[in-house]
C-alpha positions as CSV (number, residue, x, y, z in Angstrom):
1,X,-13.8,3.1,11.7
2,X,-17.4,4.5,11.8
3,X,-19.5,5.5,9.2
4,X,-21.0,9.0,10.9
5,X,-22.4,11.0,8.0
6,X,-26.0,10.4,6.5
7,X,-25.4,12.2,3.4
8,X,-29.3,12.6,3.1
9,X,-30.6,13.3,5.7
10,X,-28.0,15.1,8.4
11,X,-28.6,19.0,8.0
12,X,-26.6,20.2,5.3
13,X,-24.3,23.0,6.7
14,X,-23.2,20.7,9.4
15,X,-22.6,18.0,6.8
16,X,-21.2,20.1,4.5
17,X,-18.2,21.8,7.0
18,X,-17.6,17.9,8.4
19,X,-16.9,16.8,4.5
20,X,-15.1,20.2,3.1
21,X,-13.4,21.0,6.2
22,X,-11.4,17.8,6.8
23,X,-10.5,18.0,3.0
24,X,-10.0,21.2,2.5
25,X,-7.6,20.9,5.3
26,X,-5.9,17.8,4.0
27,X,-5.5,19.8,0.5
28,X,-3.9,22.5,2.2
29,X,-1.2,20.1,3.9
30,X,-0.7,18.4,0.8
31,X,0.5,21.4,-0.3
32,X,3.6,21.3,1.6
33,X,5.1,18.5,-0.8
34,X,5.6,21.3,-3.7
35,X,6.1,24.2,-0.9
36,X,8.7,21.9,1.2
37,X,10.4,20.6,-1.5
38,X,10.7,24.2,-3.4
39,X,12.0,25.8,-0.3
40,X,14.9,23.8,1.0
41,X,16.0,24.0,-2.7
42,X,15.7,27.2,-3.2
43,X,17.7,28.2,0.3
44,X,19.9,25.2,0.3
45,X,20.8,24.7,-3.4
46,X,20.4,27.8,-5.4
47,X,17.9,29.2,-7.8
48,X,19.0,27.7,-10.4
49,X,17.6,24.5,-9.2
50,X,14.8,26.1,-7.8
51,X,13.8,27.1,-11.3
52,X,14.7,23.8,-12.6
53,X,12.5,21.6,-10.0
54,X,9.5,24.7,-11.1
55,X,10.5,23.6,-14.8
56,X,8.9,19.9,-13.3
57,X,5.9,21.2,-12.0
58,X,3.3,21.2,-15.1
59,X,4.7,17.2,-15.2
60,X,4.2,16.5,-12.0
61,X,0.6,18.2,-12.8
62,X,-0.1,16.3,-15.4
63,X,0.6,13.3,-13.9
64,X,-1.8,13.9,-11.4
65,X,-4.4,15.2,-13.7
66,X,-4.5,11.2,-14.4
67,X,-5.5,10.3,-10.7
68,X,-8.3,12.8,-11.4
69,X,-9.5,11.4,-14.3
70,X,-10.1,7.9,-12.5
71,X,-10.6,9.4,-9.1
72,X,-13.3,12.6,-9.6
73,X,-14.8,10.9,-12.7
74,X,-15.7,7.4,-10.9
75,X,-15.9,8.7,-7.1
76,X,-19.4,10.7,-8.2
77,X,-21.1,8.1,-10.3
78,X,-20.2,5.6,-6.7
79,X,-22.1,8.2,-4.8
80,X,-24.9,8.3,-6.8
81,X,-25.4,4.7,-6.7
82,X,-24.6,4.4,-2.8
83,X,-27.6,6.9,-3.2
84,X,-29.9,4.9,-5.4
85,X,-29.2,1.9,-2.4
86,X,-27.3,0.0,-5.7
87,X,-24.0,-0.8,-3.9
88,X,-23.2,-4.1,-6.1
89,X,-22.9,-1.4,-8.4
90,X,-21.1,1.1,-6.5
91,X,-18.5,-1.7,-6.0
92,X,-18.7,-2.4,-9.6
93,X,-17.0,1.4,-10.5
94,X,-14.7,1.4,-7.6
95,X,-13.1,-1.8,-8.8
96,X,-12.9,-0.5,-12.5
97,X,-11.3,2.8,-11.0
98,X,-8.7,1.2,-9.6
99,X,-7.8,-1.4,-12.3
100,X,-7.7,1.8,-14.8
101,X,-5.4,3.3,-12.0
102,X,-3.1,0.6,-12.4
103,X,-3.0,0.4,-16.2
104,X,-2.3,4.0,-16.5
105,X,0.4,4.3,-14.0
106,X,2.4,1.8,-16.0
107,X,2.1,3.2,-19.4
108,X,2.6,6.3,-17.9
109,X,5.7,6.0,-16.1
110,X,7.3,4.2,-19.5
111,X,6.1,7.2,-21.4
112,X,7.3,10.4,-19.1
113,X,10.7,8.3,-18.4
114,X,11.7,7.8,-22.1
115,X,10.8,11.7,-23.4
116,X,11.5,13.7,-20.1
117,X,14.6,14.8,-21.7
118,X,12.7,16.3,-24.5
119,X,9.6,17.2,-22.4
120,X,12.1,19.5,-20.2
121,X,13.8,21.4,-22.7
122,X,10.0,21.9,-24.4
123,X,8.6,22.9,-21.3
124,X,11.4,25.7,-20.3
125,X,14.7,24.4,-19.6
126,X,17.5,26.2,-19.9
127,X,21.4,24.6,-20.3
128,X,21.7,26.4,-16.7
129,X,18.5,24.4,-15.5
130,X,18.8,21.2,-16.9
131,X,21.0,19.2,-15.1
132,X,18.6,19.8,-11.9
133,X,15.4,19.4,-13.9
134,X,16.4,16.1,-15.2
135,X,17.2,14.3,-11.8
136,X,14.0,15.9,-10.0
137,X,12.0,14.2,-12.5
138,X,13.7,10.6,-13.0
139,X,13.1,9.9,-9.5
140,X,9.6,11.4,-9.3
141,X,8.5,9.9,-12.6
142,X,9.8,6.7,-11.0
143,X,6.8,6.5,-8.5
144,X,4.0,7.5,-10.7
145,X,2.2,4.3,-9.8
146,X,1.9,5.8,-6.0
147,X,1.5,9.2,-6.6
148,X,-1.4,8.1,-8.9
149,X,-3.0,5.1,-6.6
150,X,-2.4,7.9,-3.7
151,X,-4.5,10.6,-5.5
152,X,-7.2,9.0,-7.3
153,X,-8.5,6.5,-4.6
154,X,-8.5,8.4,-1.8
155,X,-11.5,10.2,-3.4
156,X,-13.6,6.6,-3.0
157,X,-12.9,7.2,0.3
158,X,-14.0,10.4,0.5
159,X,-17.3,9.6,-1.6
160,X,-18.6,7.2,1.0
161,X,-18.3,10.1,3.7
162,X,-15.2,9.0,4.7
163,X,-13.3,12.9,4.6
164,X,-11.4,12.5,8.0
165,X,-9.7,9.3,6.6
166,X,-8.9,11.2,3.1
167,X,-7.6,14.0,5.4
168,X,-5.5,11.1,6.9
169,X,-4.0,10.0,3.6
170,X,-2.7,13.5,2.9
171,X,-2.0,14.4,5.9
172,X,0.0,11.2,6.3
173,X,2.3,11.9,2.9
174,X,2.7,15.3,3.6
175,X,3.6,14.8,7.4
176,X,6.9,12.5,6.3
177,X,7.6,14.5,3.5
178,X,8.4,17.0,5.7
179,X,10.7,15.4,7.9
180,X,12.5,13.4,4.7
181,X,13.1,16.6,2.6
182,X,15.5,18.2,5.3
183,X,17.2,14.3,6.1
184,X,17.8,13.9,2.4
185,X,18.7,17.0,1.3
186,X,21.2,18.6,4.0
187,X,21.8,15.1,5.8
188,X,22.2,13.3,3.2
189,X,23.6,15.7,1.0
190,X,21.9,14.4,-2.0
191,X,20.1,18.3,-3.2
192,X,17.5,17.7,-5.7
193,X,17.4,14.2,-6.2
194,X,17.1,13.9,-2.4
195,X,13.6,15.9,-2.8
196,X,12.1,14.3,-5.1
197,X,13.2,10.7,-3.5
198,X,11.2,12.0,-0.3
199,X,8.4,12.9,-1.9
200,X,7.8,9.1,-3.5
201,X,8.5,7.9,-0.1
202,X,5.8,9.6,1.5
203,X,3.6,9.1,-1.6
204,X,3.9,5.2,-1.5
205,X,3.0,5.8,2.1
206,X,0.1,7.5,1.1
207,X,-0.7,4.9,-1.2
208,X,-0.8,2.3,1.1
209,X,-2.7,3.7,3.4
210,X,-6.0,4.4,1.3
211,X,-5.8,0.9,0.2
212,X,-6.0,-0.7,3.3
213,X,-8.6,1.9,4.5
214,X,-10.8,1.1,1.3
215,X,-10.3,-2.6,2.2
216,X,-11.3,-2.5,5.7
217,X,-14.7,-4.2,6.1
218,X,-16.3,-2.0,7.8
219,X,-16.2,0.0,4.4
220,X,-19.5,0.4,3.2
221,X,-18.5,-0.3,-0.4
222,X,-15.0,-2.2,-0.2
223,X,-12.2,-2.3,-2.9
224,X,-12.4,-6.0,-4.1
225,X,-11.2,-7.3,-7.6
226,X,-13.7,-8.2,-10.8
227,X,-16.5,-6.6,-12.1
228,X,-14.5,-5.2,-14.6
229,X,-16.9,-4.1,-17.7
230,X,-15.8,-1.8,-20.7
231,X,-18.7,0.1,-20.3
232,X,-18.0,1.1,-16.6
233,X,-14.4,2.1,-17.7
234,X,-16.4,4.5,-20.4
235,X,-18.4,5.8,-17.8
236,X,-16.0,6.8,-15.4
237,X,-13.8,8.5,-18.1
238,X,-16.8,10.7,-19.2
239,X,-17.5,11.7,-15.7
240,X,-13.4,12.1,-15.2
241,X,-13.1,14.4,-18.6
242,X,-13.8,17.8,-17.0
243,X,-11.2,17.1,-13.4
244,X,-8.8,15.5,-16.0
245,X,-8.8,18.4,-18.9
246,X,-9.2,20.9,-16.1
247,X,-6.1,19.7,-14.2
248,X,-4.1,18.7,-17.4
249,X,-5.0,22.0,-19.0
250,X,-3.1,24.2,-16.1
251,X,0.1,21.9,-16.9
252,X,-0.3,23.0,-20.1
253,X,-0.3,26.6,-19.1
254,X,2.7,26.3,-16.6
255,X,4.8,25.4,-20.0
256,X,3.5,28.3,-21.9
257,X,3.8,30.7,-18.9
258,X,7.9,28.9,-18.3
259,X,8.7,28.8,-22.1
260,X,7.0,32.3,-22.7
261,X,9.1,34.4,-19.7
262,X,12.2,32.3,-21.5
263,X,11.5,33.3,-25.0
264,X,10.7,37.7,-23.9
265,X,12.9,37.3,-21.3
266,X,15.9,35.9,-22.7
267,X,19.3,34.6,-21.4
268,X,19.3,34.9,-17.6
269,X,15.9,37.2,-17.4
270,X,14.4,34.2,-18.6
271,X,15.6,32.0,-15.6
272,X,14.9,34.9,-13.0
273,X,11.6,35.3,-14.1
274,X,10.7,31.7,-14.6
275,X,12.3,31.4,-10.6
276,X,9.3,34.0,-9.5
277,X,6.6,32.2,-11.3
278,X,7.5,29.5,-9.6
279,X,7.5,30.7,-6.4
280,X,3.7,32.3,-7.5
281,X,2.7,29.2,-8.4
282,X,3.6,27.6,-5.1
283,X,1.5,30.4,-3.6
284,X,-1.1,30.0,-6.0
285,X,-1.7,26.5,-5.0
286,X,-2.2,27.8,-1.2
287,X,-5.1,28.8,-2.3
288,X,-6.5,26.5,-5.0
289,X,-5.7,23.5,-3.2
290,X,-7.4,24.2,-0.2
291,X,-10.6,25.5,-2.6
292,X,-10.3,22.3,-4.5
293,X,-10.3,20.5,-1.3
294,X,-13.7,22.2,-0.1
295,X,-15.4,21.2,-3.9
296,X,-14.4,17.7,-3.5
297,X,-15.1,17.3,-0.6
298,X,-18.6,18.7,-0.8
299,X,-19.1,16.6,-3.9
300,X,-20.7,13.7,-2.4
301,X,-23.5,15.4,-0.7
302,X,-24.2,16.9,-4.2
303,X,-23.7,13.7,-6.0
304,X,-25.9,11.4,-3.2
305,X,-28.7,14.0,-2.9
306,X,-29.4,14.1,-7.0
307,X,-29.1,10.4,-7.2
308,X,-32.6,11.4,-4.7
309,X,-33.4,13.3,-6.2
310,X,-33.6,16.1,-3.4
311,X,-33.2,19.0,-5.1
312,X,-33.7,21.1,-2.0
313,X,-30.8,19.8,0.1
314,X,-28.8,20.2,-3.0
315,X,-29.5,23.8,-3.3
316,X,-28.6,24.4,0.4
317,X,-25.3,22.7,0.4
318,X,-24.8,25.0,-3.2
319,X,-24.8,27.9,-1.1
320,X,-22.7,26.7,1.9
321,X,-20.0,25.5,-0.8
322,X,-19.6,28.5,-2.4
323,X,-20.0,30.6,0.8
324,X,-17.3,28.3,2.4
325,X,-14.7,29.5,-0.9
326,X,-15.5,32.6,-0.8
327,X,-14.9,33.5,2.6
328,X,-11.9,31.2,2.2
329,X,-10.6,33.2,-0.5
330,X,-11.3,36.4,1.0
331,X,-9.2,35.5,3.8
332,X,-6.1,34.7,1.5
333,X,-6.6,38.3,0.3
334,X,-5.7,39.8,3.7
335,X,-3.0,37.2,3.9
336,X,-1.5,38.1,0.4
337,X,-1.1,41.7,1.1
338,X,0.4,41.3,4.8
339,X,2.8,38.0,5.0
340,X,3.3,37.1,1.2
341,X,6.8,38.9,1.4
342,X,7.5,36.3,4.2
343,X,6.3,33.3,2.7
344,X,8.5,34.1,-0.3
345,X,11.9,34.6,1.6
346,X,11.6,31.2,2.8
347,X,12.6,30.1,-1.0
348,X,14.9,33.1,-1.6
349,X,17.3,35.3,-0.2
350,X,17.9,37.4,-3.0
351,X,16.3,40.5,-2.5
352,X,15.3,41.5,-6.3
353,X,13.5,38.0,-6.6
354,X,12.3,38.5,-3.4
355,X,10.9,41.5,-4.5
356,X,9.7,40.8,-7.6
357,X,8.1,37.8,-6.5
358,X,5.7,39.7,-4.1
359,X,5.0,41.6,-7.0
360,X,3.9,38.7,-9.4
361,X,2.1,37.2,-6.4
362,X,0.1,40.1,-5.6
363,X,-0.9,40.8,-9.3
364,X,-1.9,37.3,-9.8
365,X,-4.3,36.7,-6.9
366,X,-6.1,40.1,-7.9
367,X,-9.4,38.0,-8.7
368,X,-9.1,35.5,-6.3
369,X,-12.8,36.6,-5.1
370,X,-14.3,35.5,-8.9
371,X,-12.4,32.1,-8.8
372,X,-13.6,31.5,-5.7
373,X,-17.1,31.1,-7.2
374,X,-15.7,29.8,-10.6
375,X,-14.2,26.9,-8.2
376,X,-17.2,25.1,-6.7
377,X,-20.0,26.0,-10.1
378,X,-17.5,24.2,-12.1
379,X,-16.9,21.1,-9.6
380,X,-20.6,20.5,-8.6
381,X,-21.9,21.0,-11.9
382,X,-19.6,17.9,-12.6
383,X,-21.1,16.0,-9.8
384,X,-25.1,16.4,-10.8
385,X,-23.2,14.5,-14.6
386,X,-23.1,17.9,-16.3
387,X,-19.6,17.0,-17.4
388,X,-20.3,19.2,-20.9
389,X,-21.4,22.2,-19.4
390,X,-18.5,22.2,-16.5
391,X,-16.1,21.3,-19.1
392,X,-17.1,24.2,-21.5
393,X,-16.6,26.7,-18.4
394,X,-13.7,25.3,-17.5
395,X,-12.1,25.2,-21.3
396,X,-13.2,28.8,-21.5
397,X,-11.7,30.1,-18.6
398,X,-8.2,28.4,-20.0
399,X,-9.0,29.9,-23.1
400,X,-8.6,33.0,-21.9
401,X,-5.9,32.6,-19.6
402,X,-4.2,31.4,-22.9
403,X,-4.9,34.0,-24.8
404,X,-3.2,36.7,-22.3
405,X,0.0,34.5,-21.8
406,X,0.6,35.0,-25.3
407,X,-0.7,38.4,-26.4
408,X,0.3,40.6,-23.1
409,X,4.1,39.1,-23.4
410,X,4.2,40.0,-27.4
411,X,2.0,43.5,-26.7
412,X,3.9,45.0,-23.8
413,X,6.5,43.3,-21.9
414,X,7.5,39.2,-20.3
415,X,6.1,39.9,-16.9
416,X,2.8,41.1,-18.6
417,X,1.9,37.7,-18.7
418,X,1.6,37.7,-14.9
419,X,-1.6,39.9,-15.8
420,X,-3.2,36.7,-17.8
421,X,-4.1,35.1,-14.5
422,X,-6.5,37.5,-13.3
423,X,-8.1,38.7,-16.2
424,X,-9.6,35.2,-16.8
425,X,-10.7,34.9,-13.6
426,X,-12.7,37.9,-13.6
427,X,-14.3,36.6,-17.4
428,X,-14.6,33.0,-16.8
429,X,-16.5,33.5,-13.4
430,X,-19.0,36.0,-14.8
431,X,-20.0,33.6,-17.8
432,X,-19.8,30.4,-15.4
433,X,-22.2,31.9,-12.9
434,X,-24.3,32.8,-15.8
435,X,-24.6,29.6,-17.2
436,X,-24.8,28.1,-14.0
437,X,-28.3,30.1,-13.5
438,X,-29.9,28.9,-16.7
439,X,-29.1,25.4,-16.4
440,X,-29.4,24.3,-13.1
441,X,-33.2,24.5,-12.1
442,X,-33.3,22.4,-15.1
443,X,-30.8,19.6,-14.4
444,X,-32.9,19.6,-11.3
445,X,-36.6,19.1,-12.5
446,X,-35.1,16.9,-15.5
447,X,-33.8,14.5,-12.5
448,X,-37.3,14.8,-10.2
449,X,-39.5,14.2,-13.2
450,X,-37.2,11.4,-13.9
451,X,-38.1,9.7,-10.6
452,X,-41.6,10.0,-10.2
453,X,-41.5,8.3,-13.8
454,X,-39.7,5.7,-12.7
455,X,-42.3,5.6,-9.4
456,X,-45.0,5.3,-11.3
């Protein structure tokens, strides 16, 4: 295991592609656990359950949004003190992030596992649905400690430059998730439950392997135990507040978008439509994934750099990050218009969801372009510690996706609210990149006056 990225003073584009590119690639396999799961369902048990395992995704979400909290709130203040040559200290929040890890995996998986009946019939159920909503989400909930340890500690890894190992833990999950899903579901004959068995499977594989990566002692700053401080714990949940409300706040959406195409769609609309939004939303994350793969990524040559103070290298890698999404993005455009009716008849055969589905899918990655720079302004701004200002644009963004999901539904019809994706997009990135310009050559000077005080 060597350590081959100086993350101040290798040249910045080169750096930049060797951190996002691994991770963005990781994101985009890890992917495939929603994708694979979603599409032997949908061809080899029914729609039905295909909408019921999509009633399970803003759970599943939120769940994660946890691993975020611990793992993008401490993974930045670690670089910056890897930066400042503290490591003692470094150690000091990795150890915290996985002790807070561990404590919320358990209340957690007691919480989820006692109100998932309620949670599922809030969150878009139907009686049709629920049978195969309820199983998906025993078994998943089961392994919350995994999916948790799997998510947020990977991202130490990546902080210390380590982005070909975190492609490794993904990668790694994804990989035997694929081959389970099939094995359990058709071999095994066990349908939904089989799914979501193979996903904790290749989640506590995932698990295990960051751990004994972040153990290894060639790890610049190695996962020990002790240290633990209140105030670190405080620390790390500031930083973690933007990820977390960010991630947590599109689960929240996923239940108004499900519960609204219920409520205007009504008995059996309601379940057709809530089958194509989840088949968008599968879609959707081919694209934010991968883009939140490139801003994590990137993060630590942002978060190192300021804890230098070098506002110059942290301006270049700016630019490659959001050049990287954009032309990423722009790519999924082409792709959207020419194979999206493919992807989508790998979950379907029925040709008015089918069709329908391309539909939805085309309306709602209208704005990709704008949430491609939305995307990595909002994620660096949270690793130079602006955690207020990226979670105001983030909030505000929501805010209006909110808005539309339940005014275009009530105004004109139930699919209208396929329209409330892009129309925030376009908003929240112009007011983002606004922002962005005003504040951030003075987060900058703020931090270099900073240090030549402290010189002096």
């Amino acid at each position: 295991m060597k350590h081959t990225n100086d993350l101040g003073k290798d040249p910045v584009f080169p750096l930049v592609l060797r951190l996002a590119i691994p991770t963005m690639l990781a994101q985009l396999v890890n992917v495939l656990y929603s994708i694979v799961d979603r599409m032997y369902i949908g061809a080899g048990v029914g729609s039905l359950a295909l909408a019921g395992v999509g009633v399970c995704a803003p759970i599943v979400t939120l769940l994660s949004s946890f691993g975020s909290l611990v793992g993008m709130g401490g993974s930045p203040i670690m670089a910056m003190r890897m930066g400042e040559g503290n490591k003692e200290e470094a150690r000091r929040i990795l150890n915290n992030g996985f002790l807070m890890l561990l404590v919320l995996s358990v209340i957690l998986t007691a919480v989820f596992l006692f109100s998932k009946e309620h949670l599922l019939m809030w969150f878009g159920a139907s009686q049709a649905t629920f049978a195969y909503a309820d199983t998906y989400m025993t078994i998943y909930t089961a392994g919350t400690f995994f999916a948790l340890m799997a998510g947020g500690m990977n991202s130490f890894l990546i902080a210390q430059g380590y982005s070909g190992l975190g492609m490794a833990t993904v990668v790694l999950g994804a990989a035997l998730n694929i081959v389970l899903d099939p094995l359990f579901i058709f071999g095994f004959h066990m349908g939904v439950a089989g799914a979501a068995a193979a996903t904790v499977i290749s989640q506590i594989a995932s698990c295990s392997f960051v751990l004994l990566a972040l153990r290894s002692r060639r790890m610049p700053v190695r996962l020990g135990w002790g240290g633990f401080q209140w105030k670190a714990v405080k620390r790390i949940a500031v930083f973690g507040l933007s990820p977390f409300l960010i991630i947590a706040s599109d689960s929240v959406l996923l239940i108004v978008l499900n519960t609204v195409l219920q409520r205007y769609g009504g008995p059996g609309e309601g379940d057709v439509l809530v089958t194509c939004a989840t088949i968008v939303q599968s879609y959707l994350l081919l694209i934010t994934m991968p883009m939140g793969g490139i801003t994590l990524g990137s993060q630590p040559v942002i978060s190192f750099n300021y804890g230098m103070g070098d506002g110059a290298r942290i301006r270049k890698a700016l630019r490659c990050i959001v050049g990287l999404c954009v032309g990423f993005c722009a790519f999924m455009m082409v792709m959207t218009y020419t194979v999206s009716p493919l992807y989508v008849s790998l979950f379907t055969k029925d040709a008015s969801i089918l069709e329908r589905s391309v539909k939805y899918i085309k309306i709602f990655t209208i704005m990709i372009i704008p949430l491609a720079v939305q995307y990595p302004l909002v994620d660096e701004t949270t690793a130079l510690g602006q955690v207020k200002l990226a979670l105001f644009c983030s909030a505000f963004r929501k805010s209006v996706y909110f808005a539309g999901l339940l005014l275009f539904p009530a105004l004109i019809s139930a699919e209208a609210a396929f329209f409330s994706e892009p129309v925030a997009d376009v908003v929240a990135a112009t007011v983002t990149t606004l922002l962005f310009f005003w504040f951030f050559p003075r987060v900058i000077a703020s931090r270099e006056r900073a240090l030549n005080k402290t010189a002096l």
